[in-house]
C-alpha positions in Angstrom: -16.8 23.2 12.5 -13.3 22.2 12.8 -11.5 21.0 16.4 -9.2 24.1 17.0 -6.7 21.1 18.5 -6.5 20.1 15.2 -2.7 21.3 13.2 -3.7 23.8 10.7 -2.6 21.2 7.9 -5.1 18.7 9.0 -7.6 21.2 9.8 -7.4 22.3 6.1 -8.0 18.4 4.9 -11.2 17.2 4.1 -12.9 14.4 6.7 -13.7 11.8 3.8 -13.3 8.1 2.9 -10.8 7.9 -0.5 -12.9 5.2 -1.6 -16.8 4.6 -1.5 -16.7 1.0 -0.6 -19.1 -1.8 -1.8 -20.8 -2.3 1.5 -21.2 1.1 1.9 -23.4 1.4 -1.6 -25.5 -1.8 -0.1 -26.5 0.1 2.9 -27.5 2.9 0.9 -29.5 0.6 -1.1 -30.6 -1.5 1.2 -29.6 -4.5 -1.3 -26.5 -6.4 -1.7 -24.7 -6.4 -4.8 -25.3 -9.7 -6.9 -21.9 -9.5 -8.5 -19.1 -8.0 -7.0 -16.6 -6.7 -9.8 -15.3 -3.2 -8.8 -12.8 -3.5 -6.6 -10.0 -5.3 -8.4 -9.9 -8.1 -5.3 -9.1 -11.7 -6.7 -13.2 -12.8 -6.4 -11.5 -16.7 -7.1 -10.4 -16.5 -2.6 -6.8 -17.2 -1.7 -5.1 -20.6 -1.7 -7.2 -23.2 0.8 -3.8 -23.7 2.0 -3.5 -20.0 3.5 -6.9 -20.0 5.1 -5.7 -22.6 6.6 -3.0 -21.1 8.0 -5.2 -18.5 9.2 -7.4 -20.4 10.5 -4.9 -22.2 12.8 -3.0 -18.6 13.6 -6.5 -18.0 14.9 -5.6 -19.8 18.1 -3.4 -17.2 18.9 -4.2 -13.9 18.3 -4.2 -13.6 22.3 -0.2 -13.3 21.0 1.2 -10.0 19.6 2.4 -10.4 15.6 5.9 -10.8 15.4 7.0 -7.2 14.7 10.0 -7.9 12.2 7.6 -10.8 10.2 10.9 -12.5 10.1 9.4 -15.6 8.3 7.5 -13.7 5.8 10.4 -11.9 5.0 13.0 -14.0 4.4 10.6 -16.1 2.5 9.4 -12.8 0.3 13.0 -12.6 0.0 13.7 -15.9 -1.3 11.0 -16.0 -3.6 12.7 -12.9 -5.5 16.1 -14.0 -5.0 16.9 -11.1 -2.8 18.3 -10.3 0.8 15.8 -9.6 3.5 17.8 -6.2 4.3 15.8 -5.5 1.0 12.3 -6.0 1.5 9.5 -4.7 3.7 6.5 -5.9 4.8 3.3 -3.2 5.6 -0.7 -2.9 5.7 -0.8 -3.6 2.1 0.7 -1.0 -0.7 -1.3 1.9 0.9 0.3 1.7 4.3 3.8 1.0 3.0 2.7 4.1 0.9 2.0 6.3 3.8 5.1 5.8 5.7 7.2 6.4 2.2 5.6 9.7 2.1 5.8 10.5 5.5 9.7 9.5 5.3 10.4 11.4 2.3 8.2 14.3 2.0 7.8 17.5 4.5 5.1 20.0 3.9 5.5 21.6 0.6 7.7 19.4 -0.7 6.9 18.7 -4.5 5.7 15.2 -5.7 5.1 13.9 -8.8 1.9 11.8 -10.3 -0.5 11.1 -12.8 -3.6 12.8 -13.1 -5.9 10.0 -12.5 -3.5 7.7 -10.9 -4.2 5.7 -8.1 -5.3 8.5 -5.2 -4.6 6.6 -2.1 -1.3 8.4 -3.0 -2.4 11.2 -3.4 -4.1 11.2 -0.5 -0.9 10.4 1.8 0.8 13.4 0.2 -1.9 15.6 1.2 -1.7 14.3 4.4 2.1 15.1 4.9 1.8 18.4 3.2 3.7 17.6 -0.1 2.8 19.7 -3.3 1.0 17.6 -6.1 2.6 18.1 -9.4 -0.2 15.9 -11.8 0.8 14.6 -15.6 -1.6 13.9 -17.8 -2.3 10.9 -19.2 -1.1 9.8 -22.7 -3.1 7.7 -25.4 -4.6 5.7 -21.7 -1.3 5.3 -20.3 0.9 7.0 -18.2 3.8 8.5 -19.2 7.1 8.1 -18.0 8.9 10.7 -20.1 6.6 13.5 -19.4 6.6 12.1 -15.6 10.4 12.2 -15.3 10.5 15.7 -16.9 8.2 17.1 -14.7 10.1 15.5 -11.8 13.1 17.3 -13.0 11.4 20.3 -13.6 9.8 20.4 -10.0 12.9 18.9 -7.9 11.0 16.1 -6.8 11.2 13.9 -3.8 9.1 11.4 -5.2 7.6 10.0 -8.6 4.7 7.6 -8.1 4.5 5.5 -11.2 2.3 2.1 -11.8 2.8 -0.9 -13.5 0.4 -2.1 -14.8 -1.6 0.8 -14.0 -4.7 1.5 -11.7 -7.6 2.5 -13.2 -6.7 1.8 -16.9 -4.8 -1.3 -16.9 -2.2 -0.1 -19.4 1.3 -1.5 -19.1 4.9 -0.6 -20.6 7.4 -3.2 -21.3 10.5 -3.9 -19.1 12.6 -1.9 -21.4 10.9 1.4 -20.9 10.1 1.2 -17.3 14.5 0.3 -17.0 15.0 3.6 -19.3 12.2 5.6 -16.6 14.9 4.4 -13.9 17.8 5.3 -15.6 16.6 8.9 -15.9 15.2 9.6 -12.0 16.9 12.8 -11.2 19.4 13.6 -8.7 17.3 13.5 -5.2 14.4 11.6 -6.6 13.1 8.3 -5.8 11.2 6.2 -8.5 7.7 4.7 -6.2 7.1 1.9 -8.8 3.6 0.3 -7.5 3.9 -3.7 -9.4 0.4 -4.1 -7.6 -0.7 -6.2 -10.6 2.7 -7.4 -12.3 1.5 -11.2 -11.4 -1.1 -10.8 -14.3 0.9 -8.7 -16.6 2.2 -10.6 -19.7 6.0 -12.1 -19.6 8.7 -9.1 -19.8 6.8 -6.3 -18.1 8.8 -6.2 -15.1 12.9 -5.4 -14.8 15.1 -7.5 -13.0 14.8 -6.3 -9.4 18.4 -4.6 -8.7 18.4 -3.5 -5.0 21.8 -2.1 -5.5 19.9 1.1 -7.3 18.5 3.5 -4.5 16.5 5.0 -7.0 13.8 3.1 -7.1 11.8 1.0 -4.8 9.4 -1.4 -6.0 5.7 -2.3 -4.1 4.0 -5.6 -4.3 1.4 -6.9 -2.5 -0.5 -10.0 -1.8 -3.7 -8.5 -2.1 -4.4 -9.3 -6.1 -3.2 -12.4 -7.2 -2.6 -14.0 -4.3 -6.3 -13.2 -2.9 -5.7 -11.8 0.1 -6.9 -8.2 0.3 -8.6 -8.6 3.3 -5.6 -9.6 5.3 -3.7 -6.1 4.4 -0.2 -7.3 3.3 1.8 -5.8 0.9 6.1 -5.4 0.7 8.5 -3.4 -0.5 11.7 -3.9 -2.5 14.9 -1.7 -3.0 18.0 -0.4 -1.6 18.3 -1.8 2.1 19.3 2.2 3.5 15.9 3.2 2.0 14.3 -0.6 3.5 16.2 0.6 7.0 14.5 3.8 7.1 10.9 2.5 7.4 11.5 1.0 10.9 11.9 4.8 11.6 8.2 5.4 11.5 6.5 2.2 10.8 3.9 0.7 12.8 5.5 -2.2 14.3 2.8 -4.4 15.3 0.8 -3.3 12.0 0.7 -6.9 10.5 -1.1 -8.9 11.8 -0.2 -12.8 13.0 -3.2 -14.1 11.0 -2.1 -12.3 7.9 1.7 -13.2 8.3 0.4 -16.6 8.0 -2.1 -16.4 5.5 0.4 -14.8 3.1 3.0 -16.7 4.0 1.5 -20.0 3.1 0.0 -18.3 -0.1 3.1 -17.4 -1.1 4.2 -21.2 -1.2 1.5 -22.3 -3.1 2.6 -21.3 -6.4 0.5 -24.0 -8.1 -2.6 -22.0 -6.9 -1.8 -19.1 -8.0 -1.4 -20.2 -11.7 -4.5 -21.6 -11.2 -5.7 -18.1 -10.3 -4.5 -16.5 -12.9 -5.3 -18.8 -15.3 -8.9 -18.0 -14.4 -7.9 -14.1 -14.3 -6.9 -14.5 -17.9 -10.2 -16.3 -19.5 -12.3 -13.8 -17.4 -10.3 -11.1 -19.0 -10.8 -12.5 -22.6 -14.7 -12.9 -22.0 -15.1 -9.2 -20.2 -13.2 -8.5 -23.8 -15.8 -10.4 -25.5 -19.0 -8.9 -23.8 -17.6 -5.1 -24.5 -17.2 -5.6 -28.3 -20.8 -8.1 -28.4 -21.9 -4.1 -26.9 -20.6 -2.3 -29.2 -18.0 -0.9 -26.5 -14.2 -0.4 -26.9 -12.0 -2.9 -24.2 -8.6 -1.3 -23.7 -5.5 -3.5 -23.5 -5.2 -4.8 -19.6 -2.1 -6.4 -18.0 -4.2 -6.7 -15.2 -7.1 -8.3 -13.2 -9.8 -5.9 -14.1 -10.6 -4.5 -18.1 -11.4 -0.9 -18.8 -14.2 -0.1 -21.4 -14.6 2.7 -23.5 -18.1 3.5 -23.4 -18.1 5.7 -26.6 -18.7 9.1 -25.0 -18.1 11.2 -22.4 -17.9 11.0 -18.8 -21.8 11.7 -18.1 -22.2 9.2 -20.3 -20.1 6.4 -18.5 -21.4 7.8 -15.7 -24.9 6.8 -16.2 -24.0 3.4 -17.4 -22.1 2.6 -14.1 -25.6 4.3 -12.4 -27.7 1.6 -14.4 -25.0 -1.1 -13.6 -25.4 -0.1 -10.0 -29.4 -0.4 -9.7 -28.9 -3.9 -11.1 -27.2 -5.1 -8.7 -23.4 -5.0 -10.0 -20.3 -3.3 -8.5 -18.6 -2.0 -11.4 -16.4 1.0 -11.0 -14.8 3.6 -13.3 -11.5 6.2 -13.6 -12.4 9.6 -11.9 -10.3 12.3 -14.4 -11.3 13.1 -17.8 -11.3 12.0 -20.3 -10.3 7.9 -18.7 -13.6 8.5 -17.4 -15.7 7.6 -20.2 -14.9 4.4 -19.5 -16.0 2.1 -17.0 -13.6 -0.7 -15.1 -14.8 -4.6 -14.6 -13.4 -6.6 -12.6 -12.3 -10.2 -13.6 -14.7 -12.8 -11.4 -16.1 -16.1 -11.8 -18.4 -17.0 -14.3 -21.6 -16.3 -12.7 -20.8 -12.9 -12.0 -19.6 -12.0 -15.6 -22.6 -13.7 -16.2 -25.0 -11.2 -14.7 -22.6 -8.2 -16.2 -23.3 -9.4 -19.5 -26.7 -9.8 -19.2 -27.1 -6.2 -17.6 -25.0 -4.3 -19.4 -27.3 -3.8 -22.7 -30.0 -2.8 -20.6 -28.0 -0.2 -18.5 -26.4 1.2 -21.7 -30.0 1.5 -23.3 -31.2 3.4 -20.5 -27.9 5.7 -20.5 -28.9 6.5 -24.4 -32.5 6.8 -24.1 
């Protein structure tokens, strides 16, 4: 029974988690996972350098988190040759995602997506009252014509549009995603979500041009850079659309631990080569291990491959059940038909490891 307190729009959402997390699963199974590869976190830790950090800003968490990150910012900034009037630091993508929405959007206001894409979105727009308007997938990818069109056709605040892209780890060059900007409608602002862009191959991403309000561009430090647990993510783009967010933002949202933790990752640029050096050969032998299965692994510009498991959804379905019982956290897409395939995250070598050595045996069951 719902709290009559409760608005009528969040009386008509449902009360549930976005995401069924890892440790939720091990309850439930009373096990924990022997390899963790479903959740697209960097499984090689951040730079020792930014654990450091954190553990000396541990000292003084009895202090409140500086509530502009000032040093963060300005170094975000110089890092991407930009002006700190241009960037924003949040809770990772998904907060900086909510209070975009939440700035932007007012109930049934029309917003534009993927079917498929990455529903923390979604789930923001629900939560403002915006009206979905989903795109369909083309050949794995999204698609930035048909998104733009339907943009156009809807008189949208908002376009959400990854790349690379979450769950299928297709990618467009720089050239295409420029032309996408080019063509945002009148009204419209582009929500290009870079989450992976460290591990996408050389000419994926345009030149950042915070002169153009009609984009802004989200990065975070939770791939890469290893810190997913510490929540910090930024934002990139016009600085009257980087003004408005200290409208509604929570001020005190970032932690001092994580300022410091992605600060000094951020500086360590010799570790994060490192790290994605490691990315790629994980990617090439998750490559390896789908085709030694007779399995389809699509093209990735990211740190997590998705396979084609030959069939339908049901099918994948089962696999990811079988992969489950062993032990490893796989996931997989949720929309038809990305959802015959299941999506491995790139780990250490153990861990891919104990994938390939379960995977024929879940995939055996699934057939028999």
């Amino acid at each position: 029974m719902s709290d009559k307190r409760l608005t009528p729009l969040a009386a008509s959402l449902p009360a549930s988690v976005p995401f069924v997390g890892p440790e939720t699963q091990e309850r439930a199974a009373g096990r924990a996972f022997t390899a963790r590869l479903g959740a697209n976190e960097s499984v090689f830790g951040p730079s020792p350098k930014a654990i450091e950090a954190m553990q000396r800003a541990a000292a003084e968490t009895w202090m409140y988190p500086d509530p502009t990150a000032h040093d963060l910012r300005l170094a975000v900034a110089a890092h991407h040759g930009v002006t700190p009037d241009t960037v924003i630091l949040g809770e990772g993508i998904d907060g900086l995602l909510g209070y975009l929405v939440r700035l932007f959007v007012a109930p049934g206001d029309a917003v534009v997506t993927s079917a498929g894409a990455y529903p923390t979105f979604n789930y923001h727009v629900a939560g403002f009252g915006g009206e979905l308007h989903m795109v369909p997938y083309t050949g794995d990818k999204e698609d930035p014509k048909a998104l733009i069109a339907k943009a156009k056709e809807t008189k949208a605040k908002l376009i959400y549009f990854a790349n690379p892209d979450n769950p299928m780890g297709s990618y467009w060059p720089a050239a295409d995603v420029q032309a996408m900007i080019e063509a945002v409608p009148e009204g419209t602002l582009l929500v290009l979500d870079e989450a992976y862009i460290e591990n996408a191959p050389q000419g994926t991403a345009p030149a950042l041009d915070t002169a153009d309000p009609r984009v802004i561009r989200m990065r975070t430090f939770s791939k890469a850079y290893g810190l997913a647990g510490a929540r910090v993510g930024y934002a990139v783009g016009h600085p009257d659309v980087i003004a408005a967010f200290d409208r509604v933002r929570n001020h005190f949202g970032l932690a001092r631990i994580s300022q410091a933790g992605a600060l000094a990752a951020l500086a360590d640029q010799g570790y994060l080569r490192q790290t994605l050096d490691q990315v790629a050969q994980s990617r090439a032998r998750i490559v390896e291990i789908a085709e030694e299965n007779g399995l389809k692994p699509l093209p990735s510009g990211t740190n997590f491959v998705a396979i084609d498991c030959g069939r339908d959804g049901d099918f994948a379905r089962d696999v990811l059940a079988n992969l489950l019982k062993e032990g490893i956290f796989v996931r997989m897409p949720f929309v038809a038909p990305q959802d015959r395939c299941i999506r491995v995250s790139c780990g250490p070598e153990a861990e891919t490891r104990l994938f390939a050595e379960a995977l024929p045996r879940a995939l055996e069951t699934a057939r028999s």
